[in-house]
C-alpha positions in Angstrom: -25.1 -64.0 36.4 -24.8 -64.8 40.0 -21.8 -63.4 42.1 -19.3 -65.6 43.6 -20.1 -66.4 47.4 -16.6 -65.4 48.3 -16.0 -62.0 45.8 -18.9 -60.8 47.8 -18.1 -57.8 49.9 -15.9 -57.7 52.9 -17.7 -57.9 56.2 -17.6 -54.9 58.6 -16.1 -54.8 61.5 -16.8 -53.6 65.4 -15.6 -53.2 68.8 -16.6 -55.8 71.0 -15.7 -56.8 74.8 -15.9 -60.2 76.0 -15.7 -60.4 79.8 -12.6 -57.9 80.3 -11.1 -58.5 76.6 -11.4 -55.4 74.2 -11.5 -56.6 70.4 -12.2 -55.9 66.9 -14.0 -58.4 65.0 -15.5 -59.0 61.8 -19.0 -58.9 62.0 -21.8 -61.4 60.1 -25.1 -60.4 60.0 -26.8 -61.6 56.9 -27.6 -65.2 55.8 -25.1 -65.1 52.9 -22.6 -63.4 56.0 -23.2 -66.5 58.3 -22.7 -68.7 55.8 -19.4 -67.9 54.7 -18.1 -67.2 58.0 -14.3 -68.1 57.8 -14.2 -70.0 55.1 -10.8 -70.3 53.7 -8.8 -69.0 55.7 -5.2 -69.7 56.7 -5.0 -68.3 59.9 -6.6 -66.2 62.6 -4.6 -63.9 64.3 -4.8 -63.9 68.1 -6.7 -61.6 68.7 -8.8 -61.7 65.5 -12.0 -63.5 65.2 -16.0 -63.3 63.4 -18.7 -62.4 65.2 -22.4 -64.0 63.7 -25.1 -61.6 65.1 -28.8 -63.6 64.4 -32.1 -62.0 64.1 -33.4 -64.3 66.6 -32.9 -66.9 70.0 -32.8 -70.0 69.3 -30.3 -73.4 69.1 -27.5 -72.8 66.7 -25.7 -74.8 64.8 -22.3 -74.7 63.0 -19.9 -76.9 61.1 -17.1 -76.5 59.3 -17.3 -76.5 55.6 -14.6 -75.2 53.8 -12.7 -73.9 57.0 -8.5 -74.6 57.0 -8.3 -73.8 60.6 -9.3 -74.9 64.1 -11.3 -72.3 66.0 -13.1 -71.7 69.3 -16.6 -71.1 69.5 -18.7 -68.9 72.1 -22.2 -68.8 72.1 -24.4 -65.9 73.6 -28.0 -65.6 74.6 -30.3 -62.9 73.9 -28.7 -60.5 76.8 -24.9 -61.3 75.9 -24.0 -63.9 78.4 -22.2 -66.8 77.2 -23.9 -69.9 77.5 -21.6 -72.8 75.5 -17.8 -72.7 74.5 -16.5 -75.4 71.9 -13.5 -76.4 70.6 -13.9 -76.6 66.6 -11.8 -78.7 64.6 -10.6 -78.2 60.6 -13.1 -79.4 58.3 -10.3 -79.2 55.7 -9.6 -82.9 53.8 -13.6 -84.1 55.0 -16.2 -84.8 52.7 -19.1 -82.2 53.8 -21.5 -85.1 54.5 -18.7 -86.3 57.3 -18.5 -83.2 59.4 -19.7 -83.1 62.4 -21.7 -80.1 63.4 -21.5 -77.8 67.2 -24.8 -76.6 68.3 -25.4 -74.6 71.0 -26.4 -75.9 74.5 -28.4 -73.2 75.1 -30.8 -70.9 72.5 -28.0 -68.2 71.9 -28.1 -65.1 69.3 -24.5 -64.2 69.0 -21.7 -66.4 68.4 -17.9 -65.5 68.5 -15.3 -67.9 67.0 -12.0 -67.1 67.5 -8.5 -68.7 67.0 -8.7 -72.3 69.0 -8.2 -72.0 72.7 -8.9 -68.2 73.1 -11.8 -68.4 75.2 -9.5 -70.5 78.1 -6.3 -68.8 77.3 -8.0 -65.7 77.9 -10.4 -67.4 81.0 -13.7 -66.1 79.4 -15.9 -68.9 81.3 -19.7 -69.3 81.0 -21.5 -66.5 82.2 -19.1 -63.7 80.9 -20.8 -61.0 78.7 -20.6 -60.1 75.5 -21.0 -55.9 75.1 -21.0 -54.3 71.5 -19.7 -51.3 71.7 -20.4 -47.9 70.1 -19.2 -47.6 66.6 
């Protein structure tokens, strides 16, 4: 019997800093991870936020299925520096097959959303970098 998509376990979490911005973040590293993302949820605190960690460079793309709220997205190459920052809006009341979809303008590896208008309210700007920090 399969298990429920969203009774699977809860993600991890790390220390991250964005530019100057110390934060903890839920991490997604699997496929199952990435898909999920931040599905249902109600809201984000301000400081909260999911970070997708990929295998691999390349043009990403994300929409969003299932998710209540409107949310920032950063996207990171391969050495942490953000390349692309988009303003995501609610998929909630669209028929999946209507939403649009954010890719990256640049191959990126990392992506960081975050409660919508974090990366300006907090003046992260292209080029800022993106450190994991020790666990």
């Amino acid at each position: 019997m399969p298990v429920s998509l969203f009774a699977a376990t809860p993600f991890k979490t790390r220390s991250i800093k964005v530019g100057t911005k110390t934060l903890v973040v839920e991490v997604a590293e699997t496929a199952d991870q990435h898909e999920r993302g931040l599905m249902f949820r109600e809201k984000l605190g301000e400081n909260e936020g999911m970070l997708f960690i990929f295998k691999n460079v390349e043009t990403r793309f994300f929409w969003m299925k299932n998710t209540l709220i409107d949310l920032s997205i950063g996207y990171f190459d391969g050495s942490g520096t953000l390349v692309d920052v988009q303003e995501m809006k609610s998929g909630k009341g669209i028929p999946d097959a209507q939403l649009p979809s954010y890719p990256s303008a640049k191959p990126a590896k990392y992506a960081l959303e975050m409660q919508k208008g974090w990366f300006e309210k907090n003046k992260i700007k292209i080029g800022a970098k993106l450190q994991l920090l020790k666990p």
